[in-house]
N, CA, C and O atoms as a GROMACS GRO file, in nm:
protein
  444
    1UNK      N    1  -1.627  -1.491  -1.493
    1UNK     CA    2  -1.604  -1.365  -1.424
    1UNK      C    3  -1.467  -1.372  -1.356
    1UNK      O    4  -1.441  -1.481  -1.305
    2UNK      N    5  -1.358  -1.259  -1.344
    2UNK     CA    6  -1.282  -1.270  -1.315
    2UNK      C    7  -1.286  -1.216  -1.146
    2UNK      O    8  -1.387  -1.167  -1.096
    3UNK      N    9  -1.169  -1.232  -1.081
    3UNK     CA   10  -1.140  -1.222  -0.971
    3UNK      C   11  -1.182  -1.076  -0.912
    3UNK      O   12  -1.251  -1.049  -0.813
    4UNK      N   13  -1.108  -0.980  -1.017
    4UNK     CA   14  -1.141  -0.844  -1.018
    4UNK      C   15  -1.274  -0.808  -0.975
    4UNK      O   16  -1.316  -0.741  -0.881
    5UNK      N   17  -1.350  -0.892  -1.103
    5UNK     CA   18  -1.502  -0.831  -1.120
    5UNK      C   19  -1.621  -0.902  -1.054
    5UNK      O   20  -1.736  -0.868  -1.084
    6UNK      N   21  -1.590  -1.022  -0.945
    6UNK     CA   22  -1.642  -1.096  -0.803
    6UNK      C   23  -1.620  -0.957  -0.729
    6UNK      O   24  -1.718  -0.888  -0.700
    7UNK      N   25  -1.498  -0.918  -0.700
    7UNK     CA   26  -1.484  -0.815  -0.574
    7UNK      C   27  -1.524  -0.651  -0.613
    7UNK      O   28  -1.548  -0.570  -0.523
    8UNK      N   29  -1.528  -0.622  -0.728
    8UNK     CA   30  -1.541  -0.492  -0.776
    8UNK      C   31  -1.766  -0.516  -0.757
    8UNK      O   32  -1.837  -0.428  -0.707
    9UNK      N   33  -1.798  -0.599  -0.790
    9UNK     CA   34  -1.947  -0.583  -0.767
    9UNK      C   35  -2.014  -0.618  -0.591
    9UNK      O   36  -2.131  -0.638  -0.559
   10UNK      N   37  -1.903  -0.616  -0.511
   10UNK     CA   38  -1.927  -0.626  -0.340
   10UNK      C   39  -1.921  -0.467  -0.325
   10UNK      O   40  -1.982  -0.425  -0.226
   11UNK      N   41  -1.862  -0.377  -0.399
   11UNK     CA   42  -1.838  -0.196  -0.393
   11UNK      C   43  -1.979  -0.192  -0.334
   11UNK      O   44  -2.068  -0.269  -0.368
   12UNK      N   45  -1.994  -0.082  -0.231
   12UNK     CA   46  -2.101  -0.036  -0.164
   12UNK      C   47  -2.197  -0.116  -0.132
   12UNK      O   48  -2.316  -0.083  -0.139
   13UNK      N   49  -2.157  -0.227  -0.096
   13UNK     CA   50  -2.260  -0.343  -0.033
   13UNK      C   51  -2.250  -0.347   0.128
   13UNK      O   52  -2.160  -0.279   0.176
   14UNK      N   53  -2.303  -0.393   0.184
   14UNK     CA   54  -2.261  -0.502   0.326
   14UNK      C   55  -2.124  -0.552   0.352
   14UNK      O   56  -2.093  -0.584   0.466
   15UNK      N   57  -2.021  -0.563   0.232
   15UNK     CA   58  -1.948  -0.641   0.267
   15UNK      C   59  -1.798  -0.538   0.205
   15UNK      O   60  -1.682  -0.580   0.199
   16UNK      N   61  -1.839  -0.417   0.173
   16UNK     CA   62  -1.754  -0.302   0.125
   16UNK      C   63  -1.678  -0.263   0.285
   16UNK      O   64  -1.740  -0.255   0.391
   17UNK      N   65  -1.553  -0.246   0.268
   17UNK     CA   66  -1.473  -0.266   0.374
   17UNK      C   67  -1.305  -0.257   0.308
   17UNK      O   68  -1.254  -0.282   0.198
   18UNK      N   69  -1.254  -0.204   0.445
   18UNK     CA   70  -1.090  -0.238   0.409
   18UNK      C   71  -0.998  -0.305   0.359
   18UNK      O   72  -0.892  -0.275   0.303
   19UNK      N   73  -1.079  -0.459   0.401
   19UNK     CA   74  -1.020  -0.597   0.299
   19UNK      C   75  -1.074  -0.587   0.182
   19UNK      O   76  -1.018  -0.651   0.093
   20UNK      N   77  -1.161  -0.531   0.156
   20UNK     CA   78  -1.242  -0.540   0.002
   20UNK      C   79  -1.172  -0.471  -0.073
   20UNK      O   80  -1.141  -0.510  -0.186
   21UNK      N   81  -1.132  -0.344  -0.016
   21UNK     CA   82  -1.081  -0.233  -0.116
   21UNK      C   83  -0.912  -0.265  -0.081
   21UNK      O   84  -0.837  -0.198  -0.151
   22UNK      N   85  -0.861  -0.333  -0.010
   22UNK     CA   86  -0.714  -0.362  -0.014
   22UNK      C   87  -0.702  -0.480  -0.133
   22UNK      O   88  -0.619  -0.469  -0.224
   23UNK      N   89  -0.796  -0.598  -0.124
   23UNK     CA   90  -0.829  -0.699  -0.189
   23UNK      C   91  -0.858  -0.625  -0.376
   23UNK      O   92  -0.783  -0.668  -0.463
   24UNK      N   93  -0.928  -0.558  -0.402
   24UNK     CA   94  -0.937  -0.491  -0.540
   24UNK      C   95  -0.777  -0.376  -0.546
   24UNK      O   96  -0.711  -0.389  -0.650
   25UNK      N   97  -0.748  -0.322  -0.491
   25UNK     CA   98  -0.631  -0.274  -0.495
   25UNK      C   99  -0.518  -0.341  -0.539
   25UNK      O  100  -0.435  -0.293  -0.617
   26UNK      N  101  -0.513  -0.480  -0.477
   26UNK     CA  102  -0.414  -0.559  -0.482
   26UNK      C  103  -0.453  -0.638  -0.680
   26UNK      O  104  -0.384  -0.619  -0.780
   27UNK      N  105  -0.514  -0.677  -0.676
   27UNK     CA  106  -0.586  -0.720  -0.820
   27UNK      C  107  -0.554  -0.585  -0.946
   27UNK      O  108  -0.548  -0.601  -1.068
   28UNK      N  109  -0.543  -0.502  -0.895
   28UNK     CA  110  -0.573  -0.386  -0.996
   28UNK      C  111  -0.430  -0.353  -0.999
   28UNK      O  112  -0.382  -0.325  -1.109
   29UNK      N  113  -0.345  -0.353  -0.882
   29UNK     CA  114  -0.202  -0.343  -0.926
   29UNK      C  115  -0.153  -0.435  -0.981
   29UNK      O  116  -0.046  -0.411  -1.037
   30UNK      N  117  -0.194  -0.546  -0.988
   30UNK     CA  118  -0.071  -0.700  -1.014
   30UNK      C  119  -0.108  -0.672  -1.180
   30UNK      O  120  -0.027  -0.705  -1.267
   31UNK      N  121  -0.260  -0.597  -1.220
   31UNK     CA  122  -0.291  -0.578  -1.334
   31UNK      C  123  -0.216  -0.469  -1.401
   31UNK      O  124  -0.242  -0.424  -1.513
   32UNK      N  125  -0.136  -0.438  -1.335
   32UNK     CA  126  -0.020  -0.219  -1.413
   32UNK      C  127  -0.157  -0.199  -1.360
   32UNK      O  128  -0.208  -0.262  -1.453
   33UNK      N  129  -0.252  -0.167  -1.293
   33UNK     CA  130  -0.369  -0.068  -1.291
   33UNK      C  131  -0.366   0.046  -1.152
   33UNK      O  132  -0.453   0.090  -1.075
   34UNK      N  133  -0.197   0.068  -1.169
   34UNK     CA  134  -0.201   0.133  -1.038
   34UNK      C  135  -0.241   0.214  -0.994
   34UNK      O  136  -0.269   0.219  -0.874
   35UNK      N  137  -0.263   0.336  -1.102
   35UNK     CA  138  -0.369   0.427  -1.102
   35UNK      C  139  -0.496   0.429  -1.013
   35UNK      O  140  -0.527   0.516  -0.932
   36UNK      N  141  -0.559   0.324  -1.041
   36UNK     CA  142  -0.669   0.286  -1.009
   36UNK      C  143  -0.653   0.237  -0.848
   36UNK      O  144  -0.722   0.274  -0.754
   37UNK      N  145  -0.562   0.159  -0.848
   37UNK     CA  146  -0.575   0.131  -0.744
   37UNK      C  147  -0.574   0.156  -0.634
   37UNK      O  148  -0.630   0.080  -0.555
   38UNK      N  149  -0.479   0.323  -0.572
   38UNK     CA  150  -0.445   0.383  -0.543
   38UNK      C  151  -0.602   0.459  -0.445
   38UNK      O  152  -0.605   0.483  -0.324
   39UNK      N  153  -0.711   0.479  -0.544
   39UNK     CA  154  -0.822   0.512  -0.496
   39UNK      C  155  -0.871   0.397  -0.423
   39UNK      O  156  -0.977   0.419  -0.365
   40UNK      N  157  -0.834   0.305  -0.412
   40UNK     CA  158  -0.922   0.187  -0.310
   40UNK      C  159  -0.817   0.184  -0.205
   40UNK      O  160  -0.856   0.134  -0.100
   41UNK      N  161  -0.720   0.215  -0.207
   41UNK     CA  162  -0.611   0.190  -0.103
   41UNK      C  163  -0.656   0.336  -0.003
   41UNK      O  164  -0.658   0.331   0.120
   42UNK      N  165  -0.681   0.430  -0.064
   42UNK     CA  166  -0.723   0.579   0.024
   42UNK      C  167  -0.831   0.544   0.078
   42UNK      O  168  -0.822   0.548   0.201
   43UNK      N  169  -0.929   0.511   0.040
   43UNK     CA  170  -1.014   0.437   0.125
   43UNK      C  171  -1.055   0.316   0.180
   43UNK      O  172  -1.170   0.282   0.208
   44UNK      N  173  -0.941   0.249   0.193
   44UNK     CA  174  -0.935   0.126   0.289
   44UNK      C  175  -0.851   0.159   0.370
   44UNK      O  176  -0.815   0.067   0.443
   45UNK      N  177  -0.780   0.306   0.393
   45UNK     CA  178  -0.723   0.365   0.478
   45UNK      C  179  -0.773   0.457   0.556
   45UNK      O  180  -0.734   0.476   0.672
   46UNK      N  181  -0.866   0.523   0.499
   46UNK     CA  182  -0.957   0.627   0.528
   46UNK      C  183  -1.077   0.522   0.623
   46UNK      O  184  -1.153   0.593   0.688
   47UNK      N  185  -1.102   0.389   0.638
   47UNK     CA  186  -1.165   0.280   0.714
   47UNK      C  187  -1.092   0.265   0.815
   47UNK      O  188  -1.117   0.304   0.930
   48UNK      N  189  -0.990   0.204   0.775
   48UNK     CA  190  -0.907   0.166   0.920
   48UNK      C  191  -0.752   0.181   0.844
   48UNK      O  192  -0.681   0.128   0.758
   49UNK      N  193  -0.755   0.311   0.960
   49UNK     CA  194  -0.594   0.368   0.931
   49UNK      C  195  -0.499   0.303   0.983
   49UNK      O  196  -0.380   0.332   0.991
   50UNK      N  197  -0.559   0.206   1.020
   50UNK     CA  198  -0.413   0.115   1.132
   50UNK      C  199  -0.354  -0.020   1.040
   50UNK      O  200  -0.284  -0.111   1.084
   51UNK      N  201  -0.415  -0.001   0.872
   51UNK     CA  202  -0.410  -0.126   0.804
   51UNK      C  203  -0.304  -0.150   0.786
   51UNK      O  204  -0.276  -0.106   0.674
   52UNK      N  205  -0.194  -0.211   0.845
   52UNK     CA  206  -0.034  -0.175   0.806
   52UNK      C  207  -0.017  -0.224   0.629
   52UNK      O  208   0.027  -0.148   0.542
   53UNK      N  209  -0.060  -0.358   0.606
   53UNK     CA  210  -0.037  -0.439   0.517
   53UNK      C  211  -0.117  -0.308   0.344
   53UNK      O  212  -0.120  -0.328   0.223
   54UNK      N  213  -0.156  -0.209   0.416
   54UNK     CA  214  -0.254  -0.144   0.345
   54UNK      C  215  -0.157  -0.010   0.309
   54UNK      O  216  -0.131   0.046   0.202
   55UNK      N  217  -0.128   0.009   0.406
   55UNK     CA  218   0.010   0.080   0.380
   55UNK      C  219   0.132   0.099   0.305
   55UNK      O  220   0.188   0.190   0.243
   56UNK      N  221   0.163  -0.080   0.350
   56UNK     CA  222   0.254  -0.114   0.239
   56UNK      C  223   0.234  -0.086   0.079
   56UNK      O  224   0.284  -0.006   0.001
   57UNK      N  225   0.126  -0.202   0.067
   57UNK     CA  226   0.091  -0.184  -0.095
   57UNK      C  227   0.059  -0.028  -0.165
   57UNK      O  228   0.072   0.005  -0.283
   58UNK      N  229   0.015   0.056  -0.049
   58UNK     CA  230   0.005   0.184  -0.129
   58UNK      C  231   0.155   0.258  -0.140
   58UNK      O  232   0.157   0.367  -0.198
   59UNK      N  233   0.284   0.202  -0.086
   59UNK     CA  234   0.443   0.268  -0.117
   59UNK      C  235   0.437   0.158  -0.218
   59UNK      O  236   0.492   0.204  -0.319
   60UNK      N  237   0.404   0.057  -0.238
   60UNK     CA  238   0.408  -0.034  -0.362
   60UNK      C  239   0.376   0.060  -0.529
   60UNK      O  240   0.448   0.075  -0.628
   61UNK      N  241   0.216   0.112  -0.492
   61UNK     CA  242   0.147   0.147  -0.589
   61UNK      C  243   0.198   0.268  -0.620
   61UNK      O  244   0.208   0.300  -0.739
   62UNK      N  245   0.251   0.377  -0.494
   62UNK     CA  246   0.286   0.486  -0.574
   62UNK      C  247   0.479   0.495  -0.608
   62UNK      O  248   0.521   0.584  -0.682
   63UNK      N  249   0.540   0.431  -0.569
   63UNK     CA  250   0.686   0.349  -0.657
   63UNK      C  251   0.640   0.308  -0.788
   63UNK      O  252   0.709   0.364  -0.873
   64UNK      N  253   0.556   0.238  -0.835
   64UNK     CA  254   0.526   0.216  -0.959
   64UNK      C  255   0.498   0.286  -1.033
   64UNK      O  256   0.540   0.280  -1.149
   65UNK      N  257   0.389   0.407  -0.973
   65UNK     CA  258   0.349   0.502  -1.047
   65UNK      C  259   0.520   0.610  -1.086
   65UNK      O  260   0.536   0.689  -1.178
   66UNK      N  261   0.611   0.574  -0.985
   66UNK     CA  262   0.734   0.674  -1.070
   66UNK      C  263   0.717   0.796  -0.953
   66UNK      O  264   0.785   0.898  -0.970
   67UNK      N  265   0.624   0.788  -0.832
   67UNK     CA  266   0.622   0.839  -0.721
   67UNK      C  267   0.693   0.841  -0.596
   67UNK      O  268   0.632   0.846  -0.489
   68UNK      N  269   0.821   0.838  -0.603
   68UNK     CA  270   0.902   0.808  -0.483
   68UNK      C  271   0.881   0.874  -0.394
   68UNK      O  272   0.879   0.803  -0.294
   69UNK      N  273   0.861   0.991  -0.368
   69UNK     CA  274   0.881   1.082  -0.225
   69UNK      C  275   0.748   1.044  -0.198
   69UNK      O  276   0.740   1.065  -0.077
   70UNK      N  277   0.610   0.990  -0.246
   70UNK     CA  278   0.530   1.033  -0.214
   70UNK      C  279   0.518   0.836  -0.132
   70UNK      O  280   0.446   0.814  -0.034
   71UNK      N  281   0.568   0.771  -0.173
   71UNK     CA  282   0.591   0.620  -0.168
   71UNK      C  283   0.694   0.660  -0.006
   71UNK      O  284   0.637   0.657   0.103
   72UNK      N  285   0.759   0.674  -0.012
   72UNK     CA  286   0.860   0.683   0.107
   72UNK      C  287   0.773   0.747   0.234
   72UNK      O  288   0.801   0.731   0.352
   73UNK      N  289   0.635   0.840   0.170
   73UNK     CA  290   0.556   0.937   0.289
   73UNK      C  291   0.518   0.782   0.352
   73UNK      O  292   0.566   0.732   0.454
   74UNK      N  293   0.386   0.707   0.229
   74UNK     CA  294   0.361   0.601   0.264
   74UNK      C  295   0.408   0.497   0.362
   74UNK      O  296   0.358   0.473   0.472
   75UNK      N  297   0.519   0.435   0.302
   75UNK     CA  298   0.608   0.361   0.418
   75UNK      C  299   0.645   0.398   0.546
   75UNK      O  300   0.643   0.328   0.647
   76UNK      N  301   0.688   0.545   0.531
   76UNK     CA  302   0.696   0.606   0.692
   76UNK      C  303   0.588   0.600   0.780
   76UNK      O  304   0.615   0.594   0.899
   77UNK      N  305   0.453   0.602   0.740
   77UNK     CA  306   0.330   0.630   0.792
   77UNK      C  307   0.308   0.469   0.816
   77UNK      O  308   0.277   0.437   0.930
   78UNK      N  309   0.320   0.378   0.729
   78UNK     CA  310   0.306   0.258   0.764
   78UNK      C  311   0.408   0.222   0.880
   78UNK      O  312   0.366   0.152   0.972
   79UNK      N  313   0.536   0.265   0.883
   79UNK     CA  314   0.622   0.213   0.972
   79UNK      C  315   0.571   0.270   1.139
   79UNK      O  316   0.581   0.208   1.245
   80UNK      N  317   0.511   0.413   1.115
   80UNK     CA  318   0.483   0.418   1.248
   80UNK      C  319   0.342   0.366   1.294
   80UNK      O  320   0.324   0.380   1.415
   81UNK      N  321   0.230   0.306   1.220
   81UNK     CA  322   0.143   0.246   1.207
   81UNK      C  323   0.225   0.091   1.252
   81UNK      O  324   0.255   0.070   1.370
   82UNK      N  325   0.242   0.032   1.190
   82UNK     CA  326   0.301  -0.110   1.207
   82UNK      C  327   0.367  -0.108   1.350
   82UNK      O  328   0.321  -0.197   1.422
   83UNK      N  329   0.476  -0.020   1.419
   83UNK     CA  330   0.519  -0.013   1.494
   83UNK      C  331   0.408  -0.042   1.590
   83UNK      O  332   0.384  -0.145   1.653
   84UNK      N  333   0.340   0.083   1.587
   84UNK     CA  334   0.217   0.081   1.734
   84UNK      C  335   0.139  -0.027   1.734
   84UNK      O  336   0.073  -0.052   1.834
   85UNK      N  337   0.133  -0.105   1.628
   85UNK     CA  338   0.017  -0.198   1.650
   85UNK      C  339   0.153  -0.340   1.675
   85UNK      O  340   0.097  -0.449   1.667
   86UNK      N  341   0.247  -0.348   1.691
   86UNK     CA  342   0.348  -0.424   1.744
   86UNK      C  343   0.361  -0.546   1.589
   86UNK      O  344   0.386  -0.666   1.600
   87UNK      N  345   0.338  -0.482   1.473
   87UNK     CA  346   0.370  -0.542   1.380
   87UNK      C  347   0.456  -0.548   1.278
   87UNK      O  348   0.437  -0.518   1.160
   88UNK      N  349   0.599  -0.609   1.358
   88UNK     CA  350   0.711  -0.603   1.352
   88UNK      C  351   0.793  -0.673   1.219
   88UNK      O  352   0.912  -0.657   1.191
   89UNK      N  353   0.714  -0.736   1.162
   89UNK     CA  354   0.747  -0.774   0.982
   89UNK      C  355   0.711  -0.672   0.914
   89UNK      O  356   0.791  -0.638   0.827
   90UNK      N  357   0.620  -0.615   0.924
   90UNK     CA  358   0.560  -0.504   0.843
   90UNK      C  359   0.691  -0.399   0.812
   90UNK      O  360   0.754  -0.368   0.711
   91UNK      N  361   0.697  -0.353   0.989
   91UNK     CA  362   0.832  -0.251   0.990
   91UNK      C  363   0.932  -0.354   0.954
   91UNK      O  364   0.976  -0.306   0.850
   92UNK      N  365   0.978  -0.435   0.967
   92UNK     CA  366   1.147  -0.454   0.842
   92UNK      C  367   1.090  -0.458   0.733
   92UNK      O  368   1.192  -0.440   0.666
   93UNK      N  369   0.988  -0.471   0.636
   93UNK     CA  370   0.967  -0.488   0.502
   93UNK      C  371   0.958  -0.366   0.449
   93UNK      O  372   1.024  -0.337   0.349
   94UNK      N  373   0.843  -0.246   0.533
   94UNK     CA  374   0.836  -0.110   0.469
   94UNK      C  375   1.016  -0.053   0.519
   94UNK      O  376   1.049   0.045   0.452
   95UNK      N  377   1.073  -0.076   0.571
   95UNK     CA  378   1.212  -0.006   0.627
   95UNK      C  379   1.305  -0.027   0.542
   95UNK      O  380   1.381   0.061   0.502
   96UNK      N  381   1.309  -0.200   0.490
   96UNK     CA  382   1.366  -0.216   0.390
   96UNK      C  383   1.362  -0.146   0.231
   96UNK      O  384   1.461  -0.120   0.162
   97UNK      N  385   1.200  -0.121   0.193
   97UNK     CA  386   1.156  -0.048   0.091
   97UNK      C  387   1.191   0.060   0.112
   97UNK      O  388   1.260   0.090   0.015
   98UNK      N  389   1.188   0.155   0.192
   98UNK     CA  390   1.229   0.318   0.204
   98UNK      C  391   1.339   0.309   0.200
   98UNK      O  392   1.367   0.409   0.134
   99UNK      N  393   1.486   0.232   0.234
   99UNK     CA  394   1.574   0.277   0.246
   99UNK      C  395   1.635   0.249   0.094
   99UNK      O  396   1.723   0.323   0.049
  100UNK      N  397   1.590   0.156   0.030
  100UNK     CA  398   1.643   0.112  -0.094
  100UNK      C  399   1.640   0.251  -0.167
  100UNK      O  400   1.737   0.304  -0.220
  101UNK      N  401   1.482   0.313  -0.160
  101UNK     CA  402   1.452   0.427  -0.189
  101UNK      C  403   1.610   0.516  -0.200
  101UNK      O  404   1.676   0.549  -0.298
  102UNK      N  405   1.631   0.537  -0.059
  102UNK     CA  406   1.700   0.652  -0.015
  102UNK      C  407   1.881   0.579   0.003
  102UNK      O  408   1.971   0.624   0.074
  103UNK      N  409   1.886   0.457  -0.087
  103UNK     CA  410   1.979   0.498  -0.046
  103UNK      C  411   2.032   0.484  -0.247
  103UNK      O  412   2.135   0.535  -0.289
  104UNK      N  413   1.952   0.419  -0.323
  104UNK     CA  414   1.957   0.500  -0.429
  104UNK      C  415   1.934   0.644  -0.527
  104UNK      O  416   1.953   0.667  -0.646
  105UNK      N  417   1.890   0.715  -0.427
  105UNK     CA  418   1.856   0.869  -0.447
  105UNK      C  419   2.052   0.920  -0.379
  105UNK      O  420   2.108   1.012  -0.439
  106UNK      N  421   2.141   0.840  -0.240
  106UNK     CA  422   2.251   0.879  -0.218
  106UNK      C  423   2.347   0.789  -0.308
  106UNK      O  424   2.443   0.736  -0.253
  107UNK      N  425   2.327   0.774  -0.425
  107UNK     CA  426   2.432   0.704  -0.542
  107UNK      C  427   2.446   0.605  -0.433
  107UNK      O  428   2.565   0.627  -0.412
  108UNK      N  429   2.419   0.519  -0.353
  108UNK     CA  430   2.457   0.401  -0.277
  108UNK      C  431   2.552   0.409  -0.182
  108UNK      O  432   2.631   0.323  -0.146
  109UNK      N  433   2.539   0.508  -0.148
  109UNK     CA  434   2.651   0.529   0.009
  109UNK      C  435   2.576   0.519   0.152
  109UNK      O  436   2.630   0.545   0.260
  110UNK      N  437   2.415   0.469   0.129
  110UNK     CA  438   2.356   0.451   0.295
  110UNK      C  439   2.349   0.333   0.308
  110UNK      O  440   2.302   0.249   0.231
  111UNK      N  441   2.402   0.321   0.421
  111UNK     CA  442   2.420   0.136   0.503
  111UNK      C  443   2.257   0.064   0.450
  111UNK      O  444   2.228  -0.052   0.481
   0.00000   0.00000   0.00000
């Protein structure tokens, strides 16, 4: 049994939760399954909206999908998430990701 399919049969158990569905999220993207994954990240957000690290991977998942504006919403929401909870790697990593964003959308003219 693979890694995937240990954590995909905990779905609606006792132990179904934010790490569970960040944890299958994360498995399902490293797989191209970003699609998919995307629905476990909404609701391991929709659990606890303060998941910064949960945040991240969903500007991860929708950049992959070829979703930038909607990836940059992500990161912003994580950055002010990360901020309040004083989790200050989070914000340089999502800050770093959005700006790469934006500063290749300005042909490379933002600091």
């Amino acid at each position: 049994m693979s890694m995937l399919e240990g954590l995909m049969k905990l779905l609606d158990g006792p132990r179904d939760g934010a790490l569970l569905r960040f944890g299958i999220a994360k498995e399902l993207h490293d797989q191209q399954r970003s699609a998919e994954a995307i629905v476990h990240l909404e609701k391991a957000l929709a659990l606890q909206p303060e998941y910064s690290a949960a945040w991240k991977l969903l500007g991860h998942v929708l950049k992959a999908l070829g979703r930038e504006d909607d990836a940059l919403g992500a990161w912003r929401q994580g950055i002010e998430v990360a901020t309040a909870r004083g989790d200050i790697q989070a914000v340089k990593e999502m800050t770093v990701f959005a700006r790469r964003i934006e500063k290749a959308r300005s042909g490379g003219n933002t600091p």
